[in-house]
C-alpha positions as CSV (number, residue, x, y, z in Angstrom):
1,X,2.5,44.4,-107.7
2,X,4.9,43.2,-104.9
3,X,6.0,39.5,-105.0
4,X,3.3,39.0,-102.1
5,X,0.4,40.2,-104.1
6,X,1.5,38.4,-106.7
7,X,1.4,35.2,-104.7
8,X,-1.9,35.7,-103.2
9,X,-3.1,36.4,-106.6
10,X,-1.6,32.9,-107.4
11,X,-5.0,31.2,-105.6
12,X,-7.6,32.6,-108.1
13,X,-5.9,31.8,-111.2
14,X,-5.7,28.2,-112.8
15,X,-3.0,26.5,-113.8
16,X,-2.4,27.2,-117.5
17,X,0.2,27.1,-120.9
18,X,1.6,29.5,-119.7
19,X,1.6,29.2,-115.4
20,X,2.4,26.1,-113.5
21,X,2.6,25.4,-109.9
22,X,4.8,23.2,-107.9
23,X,4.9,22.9,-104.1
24,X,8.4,22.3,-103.8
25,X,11.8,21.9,-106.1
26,X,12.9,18.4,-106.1
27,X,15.7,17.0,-108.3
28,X,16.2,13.7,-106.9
29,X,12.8,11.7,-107.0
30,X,12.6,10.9,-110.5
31,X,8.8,11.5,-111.1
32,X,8.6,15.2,-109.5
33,X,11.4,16.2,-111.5
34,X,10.5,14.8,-115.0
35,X,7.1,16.8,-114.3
36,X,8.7,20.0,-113.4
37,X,11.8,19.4,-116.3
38,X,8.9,19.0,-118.9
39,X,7.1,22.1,-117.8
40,X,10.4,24.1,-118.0
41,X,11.1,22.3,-121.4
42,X,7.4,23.4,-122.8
43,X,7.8,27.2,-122.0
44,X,11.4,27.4,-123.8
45,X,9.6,25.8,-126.8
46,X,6.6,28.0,-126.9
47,X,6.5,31.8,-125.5
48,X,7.3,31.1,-122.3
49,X,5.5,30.9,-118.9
50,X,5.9,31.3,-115.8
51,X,6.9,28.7,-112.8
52,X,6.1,29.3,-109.5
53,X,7.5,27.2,-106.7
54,X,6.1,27.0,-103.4
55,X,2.5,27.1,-103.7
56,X,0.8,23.5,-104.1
57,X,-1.4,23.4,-107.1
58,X,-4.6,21.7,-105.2
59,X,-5.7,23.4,-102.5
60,X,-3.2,27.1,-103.5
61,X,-1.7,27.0,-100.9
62,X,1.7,29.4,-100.1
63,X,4.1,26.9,-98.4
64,X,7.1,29.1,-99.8
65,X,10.9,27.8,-100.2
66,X,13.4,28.1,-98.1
67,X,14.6,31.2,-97.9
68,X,18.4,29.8,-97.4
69,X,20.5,31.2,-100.2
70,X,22.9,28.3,-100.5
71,X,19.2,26.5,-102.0
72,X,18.3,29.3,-103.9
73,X,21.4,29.5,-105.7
74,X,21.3,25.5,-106.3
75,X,17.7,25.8,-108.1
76,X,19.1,28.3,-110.0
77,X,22.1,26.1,-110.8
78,X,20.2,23.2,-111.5
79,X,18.0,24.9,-114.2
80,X,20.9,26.5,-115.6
81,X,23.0,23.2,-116.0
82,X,19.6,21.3,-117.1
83,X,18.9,24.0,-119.8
């Protein structure tokens, strides 16, 4: 399954222990990011999960991320750092 059928197979499943969705990565509004910090938290302490950013959690819809790298490569710093 490519990423694209993964994400449209994102808007049939329900949020879970082990999925969560987020419509977009923010660090610096301090109730968005306890939320998303706590879900990251909860799958290192169980079995894991998955995370999926870019896709609201209401309605499924695919708003994506940007697909700048500089950004990429700062959510992937973040978590790293945070973790």
């Amino acid at each position: 399954m490519g990423d694209k059928d993964f994400c449209i197979s994102l808007k049939y499943k329900s949020e879970s222990l082990k999925l969560e969705l987020k419509s977009q990565w923010i660090l610096n509004k301090a109730e968005k990011n306890r939320k998303i910090l706590n879900t990251i938290s909860a799958f290192l302490n169980t079995k894991g999960g998955t995370l999926v950013i870019g896709i609201t959690d209401e309605k499924r819809e695919i708003i994506g991320i940007s697909n700048n790298i500089e950004e990429i490569k700062k959510i992937k710093g973040d978590i790293e750092l945070l973790f």
